[in-house]
Every structure is written in structure tokens, then in C-alpha cells.
N, C-alpha and C positions, 0 to 999 in steps of 0.2 A: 489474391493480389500478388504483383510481382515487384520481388526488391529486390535491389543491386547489392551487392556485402564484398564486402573485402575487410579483408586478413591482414592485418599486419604485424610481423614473426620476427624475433630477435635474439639474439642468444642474452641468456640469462648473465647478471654484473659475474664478472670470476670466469667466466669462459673463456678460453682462445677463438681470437677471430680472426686468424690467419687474414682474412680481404679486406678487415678494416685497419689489420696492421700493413699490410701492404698498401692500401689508399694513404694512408697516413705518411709513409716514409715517401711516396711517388708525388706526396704533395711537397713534404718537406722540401724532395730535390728541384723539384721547381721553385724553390723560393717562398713555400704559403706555409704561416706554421699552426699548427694544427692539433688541437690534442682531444683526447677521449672520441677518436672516431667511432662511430658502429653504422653498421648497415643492416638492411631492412631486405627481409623476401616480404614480396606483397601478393596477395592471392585474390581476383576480382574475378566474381562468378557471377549471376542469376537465378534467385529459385521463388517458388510460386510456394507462398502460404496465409495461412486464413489470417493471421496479424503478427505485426514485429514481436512481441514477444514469443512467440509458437516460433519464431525463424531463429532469434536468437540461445536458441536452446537446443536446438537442430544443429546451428553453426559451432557452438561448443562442444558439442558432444564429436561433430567432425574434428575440430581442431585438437580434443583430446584423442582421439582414436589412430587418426592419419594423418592431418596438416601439420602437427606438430610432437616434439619430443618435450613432452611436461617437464622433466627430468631438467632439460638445459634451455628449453626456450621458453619466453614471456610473448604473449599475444593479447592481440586487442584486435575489437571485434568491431566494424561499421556498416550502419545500413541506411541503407537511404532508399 
């Protein structure tokens, strides 16, 4: 069966996030106030497995290996 997954990747609380501090000050000067921004990499792919659980186990094991750095980022996994 084929399912849709996406990745959604965030830096861990305590990190620097240079682009959601810069979103945050480019909102401010427009007038919007704005606080504890963060932003999101999202990663939407397709892969062919026998059930969601067999995909979701597959998906982690990528997100620990390559999609992400365990160390500083928080992820969450969707499939549909």
C-alpha cells in the first residue's frame, strides 16, 4: 500500500533559531507583536509498505539516521 508521511522538524526548546528570531523582529517592525516564534522544516515524501505501522518504523529510523539531528531537533511523524 502506498502512504503519504511527512516530517515535521523543529529545533529542540533552548536552541537558537536565528529565522524565527528574525520572523519575530520583521513582524514586530511591521507593527504585529509576536512572541515565542518557531519554525518548521517539513519533509513530504511517498513510500510503498505492507501497513502503517511497518512505515512508521522505517520513518524513524530515517528521521534518526538523516532527516534529523536527535541532539537538537524534536520531530513528529504523519501518515496518511
Amino acid at each position: 500500500m502506498k502512504y503519504n508521511v511527512e516530517v515535521k522538524i523543529e529545533l529542540k526548546k533552548g536552541m537558537l533559531n536565528p529565522e524565527a528570531s528574525t520572523i519575530e523582529r520583521a513582524l514586530d517592525l511591521l507593527g504585529y507583536k509576536v512572541e515565542n516564534t518557531s519554525s518548521y522544516n517539513t519533509i513530504t515524501f511517498q513510500m510503498e509498505e505492507e501497513n502503517e505501522s511497518k512505515l512508521t518504523k522505517k520513518v524513524d529510523d530515517m528521521c534518526q539516521r538523516l532527516l534529523t539531528n536527535p541532539v537538537i531537533h524534536n520531530y513528529e511523524i504523519s501518515i496518511s
